[in-house]
N, C-alpha and C positions, 0 to 999 in steps of 0.2 A: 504494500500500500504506500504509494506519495501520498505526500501532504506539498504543496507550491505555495511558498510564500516568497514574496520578489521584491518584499518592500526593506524599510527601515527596521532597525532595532525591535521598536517596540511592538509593532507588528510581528513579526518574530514571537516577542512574548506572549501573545497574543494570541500565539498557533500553539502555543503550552497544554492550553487545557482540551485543544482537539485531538492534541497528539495523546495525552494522557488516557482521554476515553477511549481512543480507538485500541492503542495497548490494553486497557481493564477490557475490552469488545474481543479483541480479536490476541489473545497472550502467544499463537504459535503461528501468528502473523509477520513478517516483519516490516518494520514499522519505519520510515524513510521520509525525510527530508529535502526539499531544496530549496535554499536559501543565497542570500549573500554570503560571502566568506566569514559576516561575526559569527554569525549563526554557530560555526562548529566552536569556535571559545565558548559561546554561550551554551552551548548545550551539550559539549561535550563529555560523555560519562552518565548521562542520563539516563535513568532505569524507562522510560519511555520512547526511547529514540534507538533503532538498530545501526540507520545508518544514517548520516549527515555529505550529501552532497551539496557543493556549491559554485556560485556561478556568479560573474557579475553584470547581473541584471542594470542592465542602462536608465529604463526608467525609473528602476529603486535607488540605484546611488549618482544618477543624472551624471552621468558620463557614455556618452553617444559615441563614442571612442572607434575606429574598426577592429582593432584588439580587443574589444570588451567585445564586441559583436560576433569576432569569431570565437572567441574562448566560450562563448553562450550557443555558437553553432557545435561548437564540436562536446559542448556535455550533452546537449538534445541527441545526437548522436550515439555519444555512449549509452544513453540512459533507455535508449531504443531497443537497444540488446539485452536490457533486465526484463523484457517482456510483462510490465506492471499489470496488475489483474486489476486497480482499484488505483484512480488520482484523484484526488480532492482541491480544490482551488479554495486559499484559506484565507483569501483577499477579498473576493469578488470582486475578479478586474478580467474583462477579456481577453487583457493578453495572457493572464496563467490561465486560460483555458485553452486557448492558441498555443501555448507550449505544452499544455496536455496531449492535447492531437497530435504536435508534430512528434513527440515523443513514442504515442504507439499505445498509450493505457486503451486496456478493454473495456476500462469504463472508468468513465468522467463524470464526478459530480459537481456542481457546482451551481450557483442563480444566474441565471440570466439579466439580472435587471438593469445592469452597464454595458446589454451585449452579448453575443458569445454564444449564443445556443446553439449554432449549427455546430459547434465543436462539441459539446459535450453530450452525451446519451443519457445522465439521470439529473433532469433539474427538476425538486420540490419549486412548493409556490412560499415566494418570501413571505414569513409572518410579520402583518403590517404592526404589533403591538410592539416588537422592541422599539428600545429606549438606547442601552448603550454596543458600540460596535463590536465591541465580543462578543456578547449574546448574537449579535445579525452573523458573526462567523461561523460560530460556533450553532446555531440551528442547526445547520447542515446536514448534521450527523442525524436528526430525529429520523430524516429519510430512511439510515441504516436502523430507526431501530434501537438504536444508542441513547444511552440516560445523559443528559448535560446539566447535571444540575450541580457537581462540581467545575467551579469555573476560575479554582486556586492556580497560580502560580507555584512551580516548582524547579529550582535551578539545583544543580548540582556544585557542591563546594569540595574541593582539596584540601587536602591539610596542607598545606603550605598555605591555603589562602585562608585558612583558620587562625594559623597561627600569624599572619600578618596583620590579621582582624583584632585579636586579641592584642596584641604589643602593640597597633595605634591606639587602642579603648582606652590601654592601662595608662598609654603616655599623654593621652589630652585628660585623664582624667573622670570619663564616662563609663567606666568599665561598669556592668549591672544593670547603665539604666535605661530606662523605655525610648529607643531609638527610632528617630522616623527619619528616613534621607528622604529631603529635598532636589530635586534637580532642576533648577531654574532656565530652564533651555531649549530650545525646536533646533531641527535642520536647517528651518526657514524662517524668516522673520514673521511669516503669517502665522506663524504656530505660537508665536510666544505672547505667555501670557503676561499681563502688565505685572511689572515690579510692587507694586502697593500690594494687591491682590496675596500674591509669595508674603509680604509683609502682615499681613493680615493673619494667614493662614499658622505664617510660625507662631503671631504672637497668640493666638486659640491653640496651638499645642506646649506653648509653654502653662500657659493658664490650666492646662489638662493634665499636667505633671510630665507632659513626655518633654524627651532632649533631640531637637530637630539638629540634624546637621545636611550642611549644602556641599 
């Protein structure tokens, strides 16, 4: 089984909780990726993910490049020869459904509602009641049958990156306490959100007893 996610980071995260149920759905499945290059730091070692391919999608990291263009020709290629029996587009964006088909999956799920139907073979009808963009991703799965009603993130940690965690805690001083990180930041400028807003937000978690860091 793909899962095609083409976008940024957090989209990526985003694909966590698909990739999760499809693993508790299908355990003697194997359960596959493709993503941009973070993807495999992000998830690598993950009891949810078999295998992590990657590719640099043009439109997810806006580099139109012909280098990025062939290295996206030639993993559709590769990725032809795994014969996939099940791809999922965890974006809804016509182009991963576009890269479903040229790829060769026997079956393509995915919404149509940006496009894309002639490429895929099982599209549900979009549930008009969501609210946030994970749930509209993650629907998808009810097609299979699949419970979504866990919709946690879960990343994998090393111990190296444990023990880096702990020796910053102990040396600013927060080691114990109730930790929220902040990331003040978009790709784009249209993403970001105003500076008060972040100001706002930390000073109702200090007020809540938590220790915000940026």
């Amino acid at each position: 089984i793909l899962v095609v996610q083409s976008h940024l980071i957090g989209d990526v995260m985003m694909a966590i909780p698909i990739l999760k149920a499809l693993k508790m759905k299908y355990p003697d499945a194997a359960i596959c990726i493709l993503a941009n290059s973070f993807a495999r730091e992000l998830l690598n070692g993950a009891w949810y993910v078999d295998v992590i391919y990657t590719a640099p999608f043009p439109w997810g990291i806006r580099k139109y490049s012909v280098i990025n263009l062939w290295r996206l020709f030639s993993v559709i290629m590769r990725l032809r020869r795994e014969r996939f029996a099940l791809a999922i587009d965890a974006q809804i964006d016509f182009r991963n459904t576009f890269l479903m088909f040229l790829i060769g999956a026997k079956r393509r799920l995915g919404y149509d509602i940006v496009g894309g139907r002639t490429f895929l073979t099982d599209i549900p009808d979009f549930p008009r009641e969501i609210v946030h963009l994970l749930e509209g991703r993650l629907s998808v799965l009810q097609y299979l049958g699949i419970d979504i009603t866990d919709k946690r993130y879960e990343l994998p940690v090393n111990e190296e990156a444990r023990k880096w965690t702990e020796t910053f805690l102990h040396e600013k001083g927060i080691k114990g306490q109730n930790i929220v990180a902040i990331h003040p930041g978009a790709s784009v400028t249209e993403k970001l959100w105003r500076s008060e807003r972040f100001a706002a937000i930390i000073d109702y978690l200090y007020g809540k007893g938590f220790c915000p860091i940026l």
